[in-house]
N, C-alpha and C positions, 0 to 999 in steps of 0.2 A: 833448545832442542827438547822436543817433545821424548818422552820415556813413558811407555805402559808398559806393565806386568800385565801376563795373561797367567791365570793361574785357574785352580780345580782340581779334583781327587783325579784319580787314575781311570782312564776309558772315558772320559768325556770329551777330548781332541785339542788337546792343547797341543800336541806333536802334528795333529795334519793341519790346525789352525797357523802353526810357527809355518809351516812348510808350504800353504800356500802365500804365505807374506811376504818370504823370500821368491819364493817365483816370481811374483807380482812386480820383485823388487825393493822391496823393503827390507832394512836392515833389521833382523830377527834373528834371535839364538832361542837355540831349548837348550835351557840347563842343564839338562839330563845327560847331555856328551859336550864334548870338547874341555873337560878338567874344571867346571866350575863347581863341581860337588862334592863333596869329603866329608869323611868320620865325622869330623869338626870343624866348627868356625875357622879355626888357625890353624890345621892339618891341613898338609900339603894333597894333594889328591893324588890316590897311590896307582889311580887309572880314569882313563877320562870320561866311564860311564860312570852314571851316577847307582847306588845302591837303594835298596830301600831304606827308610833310616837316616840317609844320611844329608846334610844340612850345606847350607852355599856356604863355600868358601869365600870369605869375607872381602880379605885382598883382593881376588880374583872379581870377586863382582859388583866390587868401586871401581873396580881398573875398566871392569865394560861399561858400565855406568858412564862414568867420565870418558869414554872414549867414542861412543856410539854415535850411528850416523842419526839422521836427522829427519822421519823419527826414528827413534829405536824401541823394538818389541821385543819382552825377554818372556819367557814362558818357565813356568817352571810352580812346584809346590811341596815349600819345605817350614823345618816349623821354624826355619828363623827370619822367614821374608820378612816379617813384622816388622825388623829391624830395619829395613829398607823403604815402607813404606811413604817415607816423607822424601825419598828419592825418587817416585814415581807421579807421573800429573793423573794421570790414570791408572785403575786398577781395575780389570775386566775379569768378569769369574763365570768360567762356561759349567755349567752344568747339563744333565741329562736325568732322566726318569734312570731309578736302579735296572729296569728294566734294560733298557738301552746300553749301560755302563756294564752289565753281565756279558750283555751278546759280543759287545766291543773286545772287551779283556779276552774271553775265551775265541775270537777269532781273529784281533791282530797279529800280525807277524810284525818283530824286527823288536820288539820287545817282549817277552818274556813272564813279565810281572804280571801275577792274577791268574799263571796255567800251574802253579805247583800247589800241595797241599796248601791248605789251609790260604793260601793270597788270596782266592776271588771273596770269601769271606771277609779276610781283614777288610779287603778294600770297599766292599759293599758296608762296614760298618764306619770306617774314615768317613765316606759318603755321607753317613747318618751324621755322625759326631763332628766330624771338621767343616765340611759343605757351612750347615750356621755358621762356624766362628769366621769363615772365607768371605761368607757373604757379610757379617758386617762390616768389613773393611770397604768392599766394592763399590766403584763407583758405578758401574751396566753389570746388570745378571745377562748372560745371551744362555737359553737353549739350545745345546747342539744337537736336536732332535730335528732342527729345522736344517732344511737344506745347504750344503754349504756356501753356498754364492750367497743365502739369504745374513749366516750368521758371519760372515767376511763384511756386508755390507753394513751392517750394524754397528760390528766390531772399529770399521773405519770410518764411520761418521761418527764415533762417540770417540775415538783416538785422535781425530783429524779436523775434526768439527770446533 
């Protein structure tokens, strides 16, 4: 069974990237809901959206790991994926111009992160500082500046290929 992480700072579309995979049919979770996120490694997740800050749930995301369909797309970026990296064949890391990740944050709905003080800031500096350490991991950079059909098709011959 094929396993890729999609990963990336916040406003770059790893939530509409997961979302069109699952239309399409493919087995995809965003870590961000369904309880795979908590305080901690070994903290139970006390609600099943994930916070800022807060890191996969360990048991929880060997259990998807080991259980996922064929392939399976997990989206998600926290700072202990690291650990997981040798559980993945692929590691896709979307990026976008700061520019682009500003207008995203400040005009998504259905998440929150990057309209209260100080967030669009933090996240435009995660961007700067995490974005390198993401990208050395990566197996494909895709720009999600590009069309979505375009960075879907990239995304699935570099997952699939």
């Amino acid at each position: 069974m094929k396993r890729v992480l999609i990963t990336g700072v916040s406003g770059v579309g790893k939530s509409t990237v997961v979302a069109e995979l699952a239309a399409r049919g493919h087995a995809a979770v965003d870590t961000d809901y369904g309880g795979y996120c908590s305080p901690g490694p070994d903290i139970d997740p006390p609600k099943p959206t994930a916070e800022p800050g807060w890191v996969w749930n360990e048991a929880r995301l060997r259990q998807l790991l080991a259980a996922g369909g064929n392939p399976l797309f997990v989206g998600g970026c926290v700072s202990n994926q690291g650990r997981f990296y040798p559980d993945f064949d692929r590691i896709v890391l979307l990026s976008a111009a700061p520019e682009v990740v500003r207008r995203r944050l400040l005009e998504r709905t259905g998440n929150d992160y990057g309209k209260r003080p100080g967030q669009l800031e933090r996240a435009l500096q995660d961007q700067a500082e995490v974005e390198p350490l993401l990208r050395q991991g990566a197996t494909l950079e895709i720009d999600t500046g590009a069309p979505l059909e375009t960075v879907m098709a990239l995304l699935l011959d570099h997952a699939l290929g």
